[in-house]
Structures are given as C-alpha cells and as structure tokens.
SETORRO-765342 format. One line per field, with one value per residue: residue number from 1; residue in one letter; x, y, z of N, C-alpha, C, O in turn. Coordinates in Angstrom, 1 decimal, decimal comma, m for minus. Atoms other than C-alpha are relative to their C-alpha. Layout:
N
baro: NUM  ...
volum: A  ...
n.east: X  ...
n.north: Y  ...
n.up: Z  ...
ca.east: X  ...
ca.north: Y  ...
ca.up: Z  ...
c.east: X  ...
c.north: Y  ...
c.up: Z  ...
o.east: X  ...
o.north: Y  ...
o.up: Z  ...
***
This chain:
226
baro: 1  2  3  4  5  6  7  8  9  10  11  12  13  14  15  16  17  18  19  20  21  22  23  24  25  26  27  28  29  30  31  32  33  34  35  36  37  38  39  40  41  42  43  44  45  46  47  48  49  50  51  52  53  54  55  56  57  58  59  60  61  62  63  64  65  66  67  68  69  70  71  72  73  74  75  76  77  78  79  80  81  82  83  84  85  86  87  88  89  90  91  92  93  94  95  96  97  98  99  100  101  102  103  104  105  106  107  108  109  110  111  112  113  114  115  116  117  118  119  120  121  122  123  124  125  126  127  128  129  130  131  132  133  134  135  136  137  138  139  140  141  142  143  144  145  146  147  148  149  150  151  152  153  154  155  156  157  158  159  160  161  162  163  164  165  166  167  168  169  170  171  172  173  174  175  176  177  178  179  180  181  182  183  184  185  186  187  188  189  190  191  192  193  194  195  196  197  198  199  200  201  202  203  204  205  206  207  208  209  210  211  212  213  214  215  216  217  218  219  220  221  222  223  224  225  226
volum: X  X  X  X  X  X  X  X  X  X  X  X  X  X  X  X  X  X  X  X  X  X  X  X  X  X  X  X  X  X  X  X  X  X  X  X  X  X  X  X  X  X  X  X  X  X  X  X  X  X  X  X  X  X  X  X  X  X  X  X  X  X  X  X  X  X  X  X  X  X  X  X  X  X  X  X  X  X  X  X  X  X  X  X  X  X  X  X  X  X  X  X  X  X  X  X  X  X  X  X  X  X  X  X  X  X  X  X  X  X  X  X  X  X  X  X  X  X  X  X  X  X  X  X  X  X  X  X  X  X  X  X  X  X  X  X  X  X  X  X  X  X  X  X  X  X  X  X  X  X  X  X  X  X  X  X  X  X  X  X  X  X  X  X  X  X  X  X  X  X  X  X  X  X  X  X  X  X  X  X  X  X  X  X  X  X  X  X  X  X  X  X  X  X  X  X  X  X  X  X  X  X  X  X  X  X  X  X  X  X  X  X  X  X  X  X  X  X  X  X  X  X  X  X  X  X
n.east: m0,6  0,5  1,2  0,7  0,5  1,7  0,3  0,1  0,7  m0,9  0,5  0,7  m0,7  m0,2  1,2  0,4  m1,5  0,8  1,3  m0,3  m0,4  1,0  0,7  m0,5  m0,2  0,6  0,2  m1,1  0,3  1,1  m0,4  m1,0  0,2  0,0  m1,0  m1,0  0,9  0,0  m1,5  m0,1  1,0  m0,7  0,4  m1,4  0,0  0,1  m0,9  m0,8  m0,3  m0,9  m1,2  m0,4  0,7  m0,8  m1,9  m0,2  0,7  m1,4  m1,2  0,1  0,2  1,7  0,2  0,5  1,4  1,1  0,1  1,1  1,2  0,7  0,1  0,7  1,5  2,0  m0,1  m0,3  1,5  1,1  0,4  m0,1  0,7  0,4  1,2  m0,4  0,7  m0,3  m0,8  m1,4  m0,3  m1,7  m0,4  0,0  m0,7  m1,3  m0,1  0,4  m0,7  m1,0  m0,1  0,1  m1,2  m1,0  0,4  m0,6  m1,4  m0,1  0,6  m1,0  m0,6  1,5  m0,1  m0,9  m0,3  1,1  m0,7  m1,0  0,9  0,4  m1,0  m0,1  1,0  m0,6  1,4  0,5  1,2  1,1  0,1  1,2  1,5  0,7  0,6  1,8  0,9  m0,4  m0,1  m1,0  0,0  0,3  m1,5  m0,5  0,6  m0,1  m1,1  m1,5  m0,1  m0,1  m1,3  m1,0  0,3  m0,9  m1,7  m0,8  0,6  m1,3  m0,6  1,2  m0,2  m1,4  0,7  0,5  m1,1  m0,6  1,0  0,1  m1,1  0,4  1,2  m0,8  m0,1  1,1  m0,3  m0,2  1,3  0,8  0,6  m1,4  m1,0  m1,2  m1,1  0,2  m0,5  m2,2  m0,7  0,3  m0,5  m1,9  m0,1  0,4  m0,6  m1,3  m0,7  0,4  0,2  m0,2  1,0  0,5  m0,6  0,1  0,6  0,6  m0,8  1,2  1,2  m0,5  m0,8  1,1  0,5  m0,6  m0,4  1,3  0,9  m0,5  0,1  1,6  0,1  m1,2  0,8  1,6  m0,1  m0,6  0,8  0,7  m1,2  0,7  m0,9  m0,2
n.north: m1,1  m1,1  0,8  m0,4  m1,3  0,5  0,2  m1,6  m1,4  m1,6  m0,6  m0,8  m0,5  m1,5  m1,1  m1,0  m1,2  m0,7  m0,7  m1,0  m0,8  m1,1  m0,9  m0,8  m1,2  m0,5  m0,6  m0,8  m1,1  m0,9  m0,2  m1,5  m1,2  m1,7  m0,7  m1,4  m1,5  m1,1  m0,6  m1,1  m0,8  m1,3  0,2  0,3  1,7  0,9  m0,3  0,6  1,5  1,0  0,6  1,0  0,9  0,9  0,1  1,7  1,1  0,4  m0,1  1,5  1,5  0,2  1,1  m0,8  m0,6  1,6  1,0  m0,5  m0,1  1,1  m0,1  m1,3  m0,1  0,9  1,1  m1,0  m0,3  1,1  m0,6  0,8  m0,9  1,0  0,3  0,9  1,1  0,1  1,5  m0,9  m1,2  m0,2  m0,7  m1,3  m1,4  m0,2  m0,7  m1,1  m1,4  0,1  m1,3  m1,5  m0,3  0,0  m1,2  m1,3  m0,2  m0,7  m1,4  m0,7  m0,2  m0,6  m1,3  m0,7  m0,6  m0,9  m1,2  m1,0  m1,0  m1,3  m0,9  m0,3  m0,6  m1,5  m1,0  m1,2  0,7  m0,2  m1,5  m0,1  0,9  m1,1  m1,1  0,2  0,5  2,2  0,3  1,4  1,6  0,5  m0,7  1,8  0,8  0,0  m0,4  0,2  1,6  0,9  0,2  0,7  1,6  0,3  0,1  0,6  1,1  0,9  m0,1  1,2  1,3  0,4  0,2  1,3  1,6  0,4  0,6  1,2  0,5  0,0  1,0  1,3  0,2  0,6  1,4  m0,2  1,1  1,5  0,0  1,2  m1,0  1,2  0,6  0,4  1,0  0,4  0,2  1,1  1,1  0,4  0,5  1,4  0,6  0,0  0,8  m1,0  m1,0  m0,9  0,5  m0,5  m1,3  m0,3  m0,2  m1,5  m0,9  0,0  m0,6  m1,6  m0,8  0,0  m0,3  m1,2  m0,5  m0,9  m1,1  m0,8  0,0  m0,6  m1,2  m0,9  m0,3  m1,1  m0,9  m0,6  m0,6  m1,0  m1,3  m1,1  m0,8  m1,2
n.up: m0,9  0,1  m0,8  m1,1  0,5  0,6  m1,4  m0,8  0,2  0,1  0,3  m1,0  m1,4  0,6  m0,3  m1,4  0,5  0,7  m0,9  m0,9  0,6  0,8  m1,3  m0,6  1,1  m0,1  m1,5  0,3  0,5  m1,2  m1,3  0,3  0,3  m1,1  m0,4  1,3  0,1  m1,4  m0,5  0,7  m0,6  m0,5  m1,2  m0,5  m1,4  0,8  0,7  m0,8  m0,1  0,9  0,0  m1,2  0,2  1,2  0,0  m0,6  0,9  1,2  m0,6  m1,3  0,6  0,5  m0,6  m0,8  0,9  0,0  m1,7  m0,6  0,6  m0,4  m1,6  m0,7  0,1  m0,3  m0,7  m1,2  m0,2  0,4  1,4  1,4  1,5  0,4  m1,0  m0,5  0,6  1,1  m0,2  0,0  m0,5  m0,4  1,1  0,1  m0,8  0,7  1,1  0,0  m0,1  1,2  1,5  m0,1  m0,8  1,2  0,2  m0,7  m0,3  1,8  m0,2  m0,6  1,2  1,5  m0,4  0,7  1,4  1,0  m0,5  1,2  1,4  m0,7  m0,4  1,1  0,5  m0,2  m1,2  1,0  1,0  m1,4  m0,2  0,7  m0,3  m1,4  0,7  1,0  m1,0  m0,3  m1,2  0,1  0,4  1,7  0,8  m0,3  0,5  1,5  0,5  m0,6  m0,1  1,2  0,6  m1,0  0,2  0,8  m0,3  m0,6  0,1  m0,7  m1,5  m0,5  0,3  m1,2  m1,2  0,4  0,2  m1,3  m0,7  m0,1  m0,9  m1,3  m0,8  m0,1  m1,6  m1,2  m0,6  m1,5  m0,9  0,7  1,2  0,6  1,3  0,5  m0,9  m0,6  0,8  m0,3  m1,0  m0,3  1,0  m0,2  m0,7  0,2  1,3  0,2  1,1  0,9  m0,4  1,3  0,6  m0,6  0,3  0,7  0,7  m0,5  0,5  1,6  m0,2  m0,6  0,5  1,1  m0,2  0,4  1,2  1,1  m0,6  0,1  1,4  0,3  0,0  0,0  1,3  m0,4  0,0  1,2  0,8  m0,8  m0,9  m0,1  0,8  m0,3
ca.east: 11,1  8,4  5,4  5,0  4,1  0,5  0,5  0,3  m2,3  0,1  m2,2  m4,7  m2,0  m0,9  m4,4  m4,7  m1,2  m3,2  m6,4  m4,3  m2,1  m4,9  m7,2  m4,5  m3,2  m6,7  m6,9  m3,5  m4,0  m7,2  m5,7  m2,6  m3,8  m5,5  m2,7  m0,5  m3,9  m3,3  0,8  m0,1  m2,9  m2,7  m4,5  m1,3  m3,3  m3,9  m0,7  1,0  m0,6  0,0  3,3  3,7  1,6  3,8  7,5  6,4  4,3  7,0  10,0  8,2  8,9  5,4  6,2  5,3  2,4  0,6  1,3  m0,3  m3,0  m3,7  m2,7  m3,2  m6,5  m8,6  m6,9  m6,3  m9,2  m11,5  m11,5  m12,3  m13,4  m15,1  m18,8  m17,5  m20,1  m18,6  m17,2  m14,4  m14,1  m10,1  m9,3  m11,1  m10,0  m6,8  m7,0  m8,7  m6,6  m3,7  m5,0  m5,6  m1,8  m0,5  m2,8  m1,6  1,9  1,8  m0,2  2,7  4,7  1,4  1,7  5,0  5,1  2,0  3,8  6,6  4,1  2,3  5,4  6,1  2,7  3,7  2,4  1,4  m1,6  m2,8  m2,6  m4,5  m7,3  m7,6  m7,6  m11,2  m12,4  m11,6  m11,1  m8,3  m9,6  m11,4  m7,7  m6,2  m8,9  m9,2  m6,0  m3,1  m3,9  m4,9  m1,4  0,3  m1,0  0,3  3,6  4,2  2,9  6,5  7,1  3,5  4,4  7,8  5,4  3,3  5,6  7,3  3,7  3,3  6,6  5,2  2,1  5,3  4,7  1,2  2,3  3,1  m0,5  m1,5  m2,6  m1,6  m0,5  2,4  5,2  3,3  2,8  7,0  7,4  5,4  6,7  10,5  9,6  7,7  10,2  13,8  15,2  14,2  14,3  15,9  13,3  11,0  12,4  12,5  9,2  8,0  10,5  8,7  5,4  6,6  8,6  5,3  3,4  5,5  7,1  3,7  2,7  6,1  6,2  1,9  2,7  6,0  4,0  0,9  3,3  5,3  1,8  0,5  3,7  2,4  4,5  6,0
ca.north: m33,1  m30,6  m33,2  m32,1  m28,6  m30,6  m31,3  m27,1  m24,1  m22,0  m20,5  m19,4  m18,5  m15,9  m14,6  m13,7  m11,7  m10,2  m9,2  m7,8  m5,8  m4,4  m3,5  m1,9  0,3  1,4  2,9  3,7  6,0  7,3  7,8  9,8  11,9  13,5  13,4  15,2  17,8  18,7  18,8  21,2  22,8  26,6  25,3  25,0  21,7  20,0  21,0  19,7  16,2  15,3  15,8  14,2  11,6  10,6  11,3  8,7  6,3  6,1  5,9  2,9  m1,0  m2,0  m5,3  m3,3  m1,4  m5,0  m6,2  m3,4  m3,3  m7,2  m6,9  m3,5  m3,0  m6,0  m8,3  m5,0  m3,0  m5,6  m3,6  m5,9  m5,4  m8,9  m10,1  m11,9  m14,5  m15,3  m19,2  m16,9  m14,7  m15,3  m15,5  m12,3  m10,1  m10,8  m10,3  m7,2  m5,4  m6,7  m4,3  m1,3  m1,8  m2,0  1,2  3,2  2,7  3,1  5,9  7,7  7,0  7,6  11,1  12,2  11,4  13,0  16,1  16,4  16,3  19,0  20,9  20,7  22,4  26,4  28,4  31,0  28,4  28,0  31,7  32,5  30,0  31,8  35,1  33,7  32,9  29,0  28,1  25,6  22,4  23,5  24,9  21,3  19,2  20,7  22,4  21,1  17,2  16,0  17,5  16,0  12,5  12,2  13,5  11,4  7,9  6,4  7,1  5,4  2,5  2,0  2,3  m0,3  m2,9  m2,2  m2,9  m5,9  m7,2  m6,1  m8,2  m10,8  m9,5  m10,3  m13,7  m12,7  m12,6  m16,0  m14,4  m17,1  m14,8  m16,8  m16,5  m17,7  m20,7  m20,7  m21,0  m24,0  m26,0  m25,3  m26,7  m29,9  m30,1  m29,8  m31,5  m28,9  m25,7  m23,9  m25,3  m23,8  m20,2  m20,5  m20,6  m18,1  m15,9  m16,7  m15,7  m11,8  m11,3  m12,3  m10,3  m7,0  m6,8  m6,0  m3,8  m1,8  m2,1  m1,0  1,9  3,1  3,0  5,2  7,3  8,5  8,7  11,1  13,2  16,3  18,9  22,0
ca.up: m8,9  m9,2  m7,9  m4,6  m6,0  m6,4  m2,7  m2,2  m2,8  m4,4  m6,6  m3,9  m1,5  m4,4  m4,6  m0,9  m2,0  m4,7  m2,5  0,0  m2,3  m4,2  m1,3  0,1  m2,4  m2,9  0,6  0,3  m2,3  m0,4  2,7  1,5  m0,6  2,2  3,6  1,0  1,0  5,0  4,5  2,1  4,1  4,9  8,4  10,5  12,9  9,9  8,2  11,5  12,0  8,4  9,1  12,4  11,1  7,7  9,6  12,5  10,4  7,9  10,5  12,1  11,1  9,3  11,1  13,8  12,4  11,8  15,6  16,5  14,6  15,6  19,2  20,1  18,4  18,2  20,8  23,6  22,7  21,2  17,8  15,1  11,6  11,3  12,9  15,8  15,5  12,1  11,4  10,1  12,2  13,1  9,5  8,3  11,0  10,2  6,8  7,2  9,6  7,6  5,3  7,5  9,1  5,0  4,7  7,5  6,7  2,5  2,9  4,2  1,1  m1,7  0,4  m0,4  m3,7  m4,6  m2,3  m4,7  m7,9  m6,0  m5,4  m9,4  m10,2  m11,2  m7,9  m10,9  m11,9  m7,8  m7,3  m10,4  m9,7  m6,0  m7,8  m9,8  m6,4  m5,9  m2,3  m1,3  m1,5  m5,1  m6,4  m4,7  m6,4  m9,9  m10,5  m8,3  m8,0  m11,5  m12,5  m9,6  m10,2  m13,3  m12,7  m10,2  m11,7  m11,6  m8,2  m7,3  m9,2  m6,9  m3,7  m5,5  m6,2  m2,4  m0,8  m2,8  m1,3  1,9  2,1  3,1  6,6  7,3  7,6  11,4  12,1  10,2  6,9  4,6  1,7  m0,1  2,4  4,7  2,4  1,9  4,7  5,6  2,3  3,3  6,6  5,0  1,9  3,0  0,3  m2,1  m0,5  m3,7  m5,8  m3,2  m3,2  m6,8  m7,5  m5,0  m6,3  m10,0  m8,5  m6,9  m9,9  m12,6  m10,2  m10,1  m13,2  m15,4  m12,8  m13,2  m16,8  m17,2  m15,4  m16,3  m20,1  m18,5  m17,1  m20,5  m22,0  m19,4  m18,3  m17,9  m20,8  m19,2
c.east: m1,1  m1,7  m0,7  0,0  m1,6  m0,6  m0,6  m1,4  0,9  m0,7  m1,0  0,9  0,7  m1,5  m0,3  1,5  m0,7  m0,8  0,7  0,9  m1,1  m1,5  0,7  0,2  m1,1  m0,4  1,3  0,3  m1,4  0,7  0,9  m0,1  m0,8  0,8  0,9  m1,1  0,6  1,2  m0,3  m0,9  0,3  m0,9  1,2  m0,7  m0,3  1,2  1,2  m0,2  0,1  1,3  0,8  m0,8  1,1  1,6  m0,6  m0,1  1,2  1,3  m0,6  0,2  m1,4  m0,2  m1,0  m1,2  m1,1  0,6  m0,5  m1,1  m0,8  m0,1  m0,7  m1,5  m0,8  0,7  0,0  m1,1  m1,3  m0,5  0,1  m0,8  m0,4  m0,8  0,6  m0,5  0,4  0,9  1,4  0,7  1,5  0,7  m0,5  0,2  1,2  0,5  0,0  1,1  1,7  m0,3  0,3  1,9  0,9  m0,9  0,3  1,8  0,3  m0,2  0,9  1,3  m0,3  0,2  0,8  0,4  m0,8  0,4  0,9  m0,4  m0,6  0,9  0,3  m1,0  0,6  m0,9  m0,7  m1,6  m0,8  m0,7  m1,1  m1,5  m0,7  m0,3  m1,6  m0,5  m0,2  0,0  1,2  0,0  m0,6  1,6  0,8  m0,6  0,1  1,0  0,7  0,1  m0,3  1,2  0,8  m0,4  0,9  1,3  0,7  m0,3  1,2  0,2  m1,1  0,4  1,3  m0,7  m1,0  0,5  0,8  m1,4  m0,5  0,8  m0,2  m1,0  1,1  m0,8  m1,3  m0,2  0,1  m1,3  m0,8  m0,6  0,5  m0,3  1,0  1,2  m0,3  0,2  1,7  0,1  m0,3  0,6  1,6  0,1  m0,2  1,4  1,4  1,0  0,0  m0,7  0,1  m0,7  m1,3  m0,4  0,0  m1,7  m0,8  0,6  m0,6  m1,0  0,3  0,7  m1,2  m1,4  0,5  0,3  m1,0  m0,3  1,4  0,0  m1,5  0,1  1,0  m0,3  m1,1  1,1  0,5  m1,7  m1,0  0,4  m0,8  1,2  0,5  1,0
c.north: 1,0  m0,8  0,5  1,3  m0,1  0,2  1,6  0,6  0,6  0,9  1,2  0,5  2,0  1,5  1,0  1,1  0,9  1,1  0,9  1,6  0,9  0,8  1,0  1,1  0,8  1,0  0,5  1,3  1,0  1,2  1,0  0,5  0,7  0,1  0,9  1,7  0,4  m0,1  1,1  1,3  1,5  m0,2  m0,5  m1,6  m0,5  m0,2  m0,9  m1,2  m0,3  m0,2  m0,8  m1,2  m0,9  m0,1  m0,8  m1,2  m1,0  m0,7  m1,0  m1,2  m0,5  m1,6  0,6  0,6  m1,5  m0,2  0,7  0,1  m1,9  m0,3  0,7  0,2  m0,9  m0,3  0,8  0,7  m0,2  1,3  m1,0  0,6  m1,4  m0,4  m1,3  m1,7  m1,0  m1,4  0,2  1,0  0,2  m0,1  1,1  1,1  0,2  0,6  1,5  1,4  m0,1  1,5  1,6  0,3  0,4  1,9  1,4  0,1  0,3  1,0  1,1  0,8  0,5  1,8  0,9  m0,3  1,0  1,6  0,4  m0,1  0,8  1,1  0,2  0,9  1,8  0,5  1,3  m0,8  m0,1  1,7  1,0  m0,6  0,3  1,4  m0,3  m0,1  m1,3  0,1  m0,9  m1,0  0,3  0,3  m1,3  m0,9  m0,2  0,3  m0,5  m2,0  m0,6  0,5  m0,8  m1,5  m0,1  0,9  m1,2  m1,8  m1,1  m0,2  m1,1  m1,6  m1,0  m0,3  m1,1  m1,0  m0,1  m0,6  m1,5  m1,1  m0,1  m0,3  m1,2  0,3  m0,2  m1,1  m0,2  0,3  m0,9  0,5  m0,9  0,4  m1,6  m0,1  m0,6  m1,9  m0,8  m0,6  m1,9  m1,2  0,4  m0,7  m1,7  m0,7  0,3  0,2  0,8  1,6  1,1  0,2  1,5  1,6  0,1  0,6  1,0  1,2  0,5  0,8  1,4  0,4  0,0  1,4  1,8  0,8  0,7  1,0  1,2  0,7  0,6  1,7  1,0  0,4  1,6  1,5  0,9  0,5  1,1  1,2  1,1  1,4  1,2  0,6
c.up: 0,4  0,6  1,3  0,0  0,4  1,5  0,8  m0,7  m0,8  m0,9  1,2  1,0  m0,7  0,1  1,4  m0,1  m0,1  0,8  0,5  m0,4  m0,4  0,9  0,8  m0,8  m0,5  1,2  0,7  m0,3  0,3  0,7  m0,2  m1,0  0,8  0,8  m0,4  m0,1  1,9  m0,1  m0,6  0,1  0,6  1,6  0,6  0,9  m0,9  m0,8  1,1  0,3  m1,2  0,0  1,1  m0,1  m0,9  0,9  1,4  m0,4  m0,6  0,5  0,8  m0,5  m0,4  0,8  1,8  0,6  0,3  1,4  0,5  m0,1  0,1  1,4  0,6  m0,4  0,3  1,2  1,6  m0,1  m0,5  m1,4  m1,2  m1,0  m0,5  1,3  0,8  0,3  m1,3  0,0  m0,3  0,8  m0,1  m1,6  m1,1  0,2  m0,3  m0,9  0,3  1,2  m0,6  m0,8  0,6  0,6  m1,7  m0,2  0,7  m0,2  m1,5  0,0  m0,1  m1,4  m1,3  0,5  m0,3  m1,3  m0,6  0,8  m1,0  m1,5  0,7  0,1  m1,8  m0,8  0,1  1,2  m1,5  m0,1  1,8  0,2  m1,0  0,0  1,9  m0,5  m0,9  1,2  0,6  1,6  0,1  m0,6  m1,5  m0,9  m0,1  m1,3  m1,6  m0,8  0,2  m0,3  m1,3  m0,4  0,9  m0,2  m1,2  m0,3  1,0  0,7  0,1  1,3  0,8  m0,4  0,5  1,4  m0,3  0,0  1,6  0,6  m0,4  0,4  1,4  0,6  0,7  1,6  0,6  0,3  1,5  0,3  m0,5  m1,2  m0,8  m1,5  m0,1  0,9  1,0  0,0  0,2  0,8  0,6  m0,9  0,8  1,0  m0,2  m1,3  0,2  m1,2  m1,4  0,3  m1,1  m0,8  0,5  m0,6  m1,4  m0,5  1,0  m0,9  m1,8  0,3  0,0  m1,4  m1,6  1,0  0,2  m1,3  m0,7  0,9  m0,5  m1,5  m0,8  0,3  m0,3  m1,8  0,6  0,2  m0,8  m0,9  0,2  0,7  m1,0  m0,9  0,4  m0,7
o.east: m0,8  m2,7  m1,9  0,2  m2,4  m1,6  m1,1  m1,9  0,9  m0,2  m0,9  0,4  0,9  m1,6  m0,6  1,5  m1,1  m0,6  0,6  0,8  m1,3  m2,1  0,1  m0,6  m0,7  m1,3  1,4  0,7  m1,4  0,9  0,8  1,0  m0,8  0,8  1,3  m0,7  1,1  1,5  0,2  m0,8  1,2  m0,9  1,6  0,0  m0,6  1,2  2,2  0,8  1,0  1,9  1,8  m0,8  1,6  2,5  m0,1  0,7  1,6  2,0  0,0  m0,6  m2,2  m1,3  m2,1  m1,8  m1,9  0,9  m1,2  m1,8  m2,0  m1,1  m1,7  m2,3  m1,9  0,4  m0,4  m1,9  m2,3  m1,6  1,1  m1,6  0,0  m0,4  0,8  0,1  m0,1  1,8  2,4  1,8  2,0  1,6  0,2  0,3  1,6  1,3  1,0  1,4  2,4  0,4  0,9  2,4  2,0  m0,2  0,2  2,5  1,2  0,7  0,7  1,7  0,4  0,3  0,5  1,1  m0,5  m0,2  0,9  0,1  0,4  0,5  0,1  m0,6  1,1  m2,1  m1,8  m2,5  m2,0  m1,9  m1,9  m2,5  m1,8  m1,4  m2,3  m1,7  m1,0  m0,3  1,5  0,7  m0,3  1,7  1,3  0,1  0,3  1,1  1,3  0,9  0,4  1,8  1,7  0,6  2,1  1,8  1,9  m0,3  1,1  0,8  m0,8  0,3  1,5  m0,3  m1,2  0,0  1,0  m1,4  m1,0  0,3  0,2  m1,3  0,4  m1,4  m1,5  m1,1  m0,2  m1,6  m2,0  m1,5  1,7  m0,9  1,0  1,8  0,6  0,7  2,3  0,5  0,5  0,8  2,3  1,1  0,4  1,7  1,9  1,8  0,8  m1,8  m0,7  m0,8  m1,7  m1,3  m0,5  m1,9  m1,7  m0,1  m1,0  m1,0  0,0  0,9  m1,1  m2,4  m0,3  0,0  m0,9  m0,8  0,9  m0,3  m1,4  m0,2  0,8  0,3  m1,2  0,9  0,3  m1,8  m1,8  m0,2  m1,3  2,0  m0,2  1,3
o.north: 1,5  m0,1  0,6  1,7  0,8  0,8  1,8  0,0  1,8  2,1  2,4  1,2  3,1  2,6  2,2  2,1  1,7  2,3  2,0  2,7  2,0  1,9  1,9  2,0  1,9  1,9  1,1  2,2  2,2  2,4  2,1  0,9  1,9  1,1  2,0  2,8  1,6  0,6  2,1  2,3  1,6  0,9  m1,5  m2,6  m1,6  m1,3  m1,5  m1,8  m1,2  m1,2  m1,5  m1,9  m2,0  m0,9  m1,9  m2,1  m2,1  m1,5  m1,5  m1,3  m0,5  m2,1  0,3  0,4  m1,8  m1,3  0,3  0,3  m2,1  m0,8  0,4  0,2  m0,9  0,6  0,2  0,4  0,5  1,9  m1,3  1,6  m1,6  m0,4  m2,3  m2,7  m2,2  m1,6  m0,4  1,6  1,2  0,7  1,3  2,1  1,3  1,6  2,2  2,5  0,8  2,5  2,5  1,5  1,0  2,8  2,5  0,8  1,1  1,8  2,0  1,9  1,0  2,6  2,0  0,5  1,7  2,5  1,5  0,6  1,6  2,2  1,4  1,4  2,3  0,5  1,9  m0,1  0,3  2,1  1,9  0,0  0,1  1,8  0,7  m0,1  m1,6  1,2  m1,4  m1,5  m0,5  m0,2  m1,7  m1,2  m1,2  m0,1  m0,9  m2,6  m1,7  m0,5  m1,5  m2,2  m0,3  1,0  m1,6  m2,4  m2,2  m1,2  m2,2  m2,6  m2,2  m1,3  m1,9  m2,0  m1,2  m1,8  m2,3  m2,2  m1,0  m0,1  m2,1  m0,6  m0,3  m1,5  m1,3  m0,4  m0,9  m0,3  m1,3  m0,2  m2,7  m1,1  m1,1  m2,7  m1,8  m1,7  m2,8  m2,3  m0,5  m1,5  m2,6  m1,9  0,6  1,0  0,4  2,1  2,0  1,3  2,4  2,0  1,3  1,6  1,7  2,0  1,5  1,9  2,0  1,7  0,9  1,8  2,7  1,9  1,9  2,0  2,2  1,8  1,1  2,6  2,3  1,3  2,8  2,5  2,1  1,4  1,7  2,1  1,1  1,9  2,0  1,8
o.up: 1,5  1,0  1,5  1,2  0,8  1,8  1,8  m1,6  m0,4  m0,7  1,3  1,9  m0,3  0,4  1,6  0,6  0,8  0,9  0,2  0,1  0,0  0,6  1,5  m0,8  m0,9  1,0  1,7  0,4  0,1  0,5  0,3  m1,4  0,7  1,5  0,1  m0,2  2,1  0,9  0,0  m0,6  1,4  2,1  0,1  1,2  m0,4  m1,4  0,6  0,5  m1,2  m0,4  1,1  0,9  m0,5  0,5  1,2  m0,2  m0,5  m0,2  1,8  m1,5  0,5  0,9  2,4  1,7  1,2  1,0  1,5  0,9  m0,1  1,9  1,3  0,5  0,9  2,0  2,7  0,7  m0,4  m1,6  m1,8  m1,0  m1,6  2,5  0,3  0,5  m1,4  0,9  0,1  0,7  m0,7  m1,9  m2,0  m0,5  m0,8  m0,9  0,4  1,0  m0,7  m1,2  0,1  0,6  m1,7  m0,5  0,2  0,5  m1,8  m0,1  m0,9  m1,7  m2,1  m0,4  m0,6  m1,9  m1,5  0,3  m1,6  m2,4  0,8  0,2  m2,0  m1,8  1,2  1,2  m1,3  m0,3  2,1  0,2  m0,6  m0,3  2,4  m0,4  m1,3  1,0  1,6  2,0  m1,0  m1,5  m2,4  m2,0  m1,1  m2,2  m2,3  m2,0  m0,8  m0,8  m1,4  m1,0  0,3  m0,1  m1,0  m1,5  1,0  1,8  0,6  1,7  1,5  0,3  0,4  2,0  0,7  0,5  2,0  0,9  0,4  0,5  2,1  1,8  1,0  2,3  1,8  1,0  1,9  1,3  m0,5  m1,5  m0,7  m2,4  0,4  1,0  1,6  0,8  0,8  0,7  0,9  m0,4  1,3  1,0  0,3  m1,5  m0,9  m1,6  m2,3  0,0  m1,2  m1,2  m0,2  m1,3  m1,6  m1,1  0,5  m1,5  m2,4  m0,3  m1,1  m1,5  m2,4  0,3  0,1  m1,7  m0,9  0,3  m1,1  m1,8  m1,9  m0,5  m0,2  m2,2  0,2  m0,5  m0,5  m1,7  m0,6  1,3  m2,2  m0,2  m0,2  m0,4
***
C-alpha cells in the first residue's frame, strides 16, 4: 500500500518547506521589528507608514502578496533576485521571491506582537533611560526590546507555525514545497488519496509541533517577572 511513496521526493519536497520557512521567519523577524520601532516612533512619517504599512499588508490575501511579487515584480518590472544567465534561473527566482512575498506579509504580524510586548514594558523604565540621556532608538534597543522579545515568545511561536502552513501557497508560483508535491501525487495516485493527505498531514504536524512545544518551553524559562 505505501510502495508508491518510493516513486516520490517527499523528503526533499519537505526541505524546500523547511528552507523557505526558515529564511523567511529570519527576515520576518528583521523586517518587523523595524516595523514595531517606527509604530512606536515619536516621528509621526515613520510612525504613519508603519502603520499603513502593517494595516494593508496584513488585510491583504498573501496568495496575493506572492502573485505580485512574481508577476508584478520580476515578470512586469523585470525585478528578479536570481542571475538571469543562471541554468536555474526560473527555479531560484521563484524560490526567492517566495521568500520576500512570506517576508512582507509575516512581518506584519512579528510587528504586532512585538508591539504588545513593547506596550507591556513600564513607561517609568523608558522615561528614566531618556532622563540619563539615551535617545530613542538607544532606549528601544537596550531597554524596551530585549524585554519585549521575551514577553512575547508565545505569540512569535503562533506566527511561526502560521507561516510554516503558509509556505502551502508558493506552490502557485511552481515552488515545489510539499503541497505542491500533494498535489501532483493525488493527481497520479487516485486510488489513495487519504493515504496521501495522511502523510502530508504527518509531515506539517512533525514539523510544527516541536517548534510549538521548543518555544512554548523558552518562553516560561524567559518570561520576563513583573
């Protein structure tokens, strides 16, 4: 029953999951936390595009996000992120703005959580560290954001586990992540479709769970005591 498993990739098809998950979420977590610094910016035009940034971004379909980011960018204004000379070229680009369309639309979400640990920090401890002379961004940097991270390592670890659910969708521009895979065996394998579904379903759920479970440890060992 489980034979024509052999006939597949399913290992490598998880990894390009993997890659894409974990490239993203690194540039994720980049990305919005300077965003969460300009919502929180006493510069009103920086205070204003983060937030017209995260309340469109956010409020857009990421299916979306990625067709623009393969259409509109490379294919409309010849923006690629891979040497077009390259024997890869059409499966690197892909990948890659795969990544930037999971990075501009996570982002969004890494930003408000690390907004409401920032919002738990006492204003008494900012306000004091501008009274020594600090500046914003050193008050942000040294005072406000190492507590705000670890307060709000559960919340990260929820936008983690959604983004690795949501590499499903760079299957729409040919990344061949694992649903893309799926998709192709349900079409070759009928006859065992449930089968199928199961053992994707195995994969996403070996590939989340520890992640929920690593961090929902870190974050009890790190909550912050007030």
């Amino acid at each position: 029953m489980f034979d024509f498993l052999g006939e597949y990739d399913i290992l490598d098809a998880f990894w390009m999951t993997i890659q894409l998950a974990a490239l993203s979420a690194v540039g994720s977590l980049i990305w919005g936390t300077i965003l969460a610094g300009m919502r929180v910016s006493p510069v009103p035009i920086m205070r204003g595009f983060g937030t017209t940034y995260v309340n469109v971004v956010r409020n857009t379909p990421l299916t979306v996000i990625i067709f623009f980011c393969s259409i509109g960018l490379a294919s409309t204004l010849n923006f690629n992120l891979a040497a077009t000379d390259s024997p890869s070229f059409i499966v690197d680009n892909n990948f890659r703005l795969a990544v930037l369309g999971f990075i501009l639309y996570t982002s969004t979400f890494v930003c408000e959580s690390l907004r409401s640990g920032i919002n738990t920090v006492p204003v008494g401890q900012a306000e004091a560290a501008r009274a020594l002379g600090l500046g914003f961004t050193q008050v942000l940097r040294i005072i406000v954001l190492p507590q705000a991270f670890r307060s709000v390592i559960a919340p990260l670890a929820s936008v983690l586990i959604a983004l690795i659910k949501n590499t499903t969708v760079a299957s729409v521009i040919g990344v061949a992540e694992a649903s893309l895979l799926m998709s192709e065996m349900i079409e070759n394998e009928s006859d065992a479709i449930i089968l199928v579904f199961a053992v994707f379903a195995l994969g996403f759920v070996l590939l989340t769970l520890p992640v929920g479970l690593l961090l929902g440890w870190v974050a009890k060992k790190v909550a912050v005591k007030r």
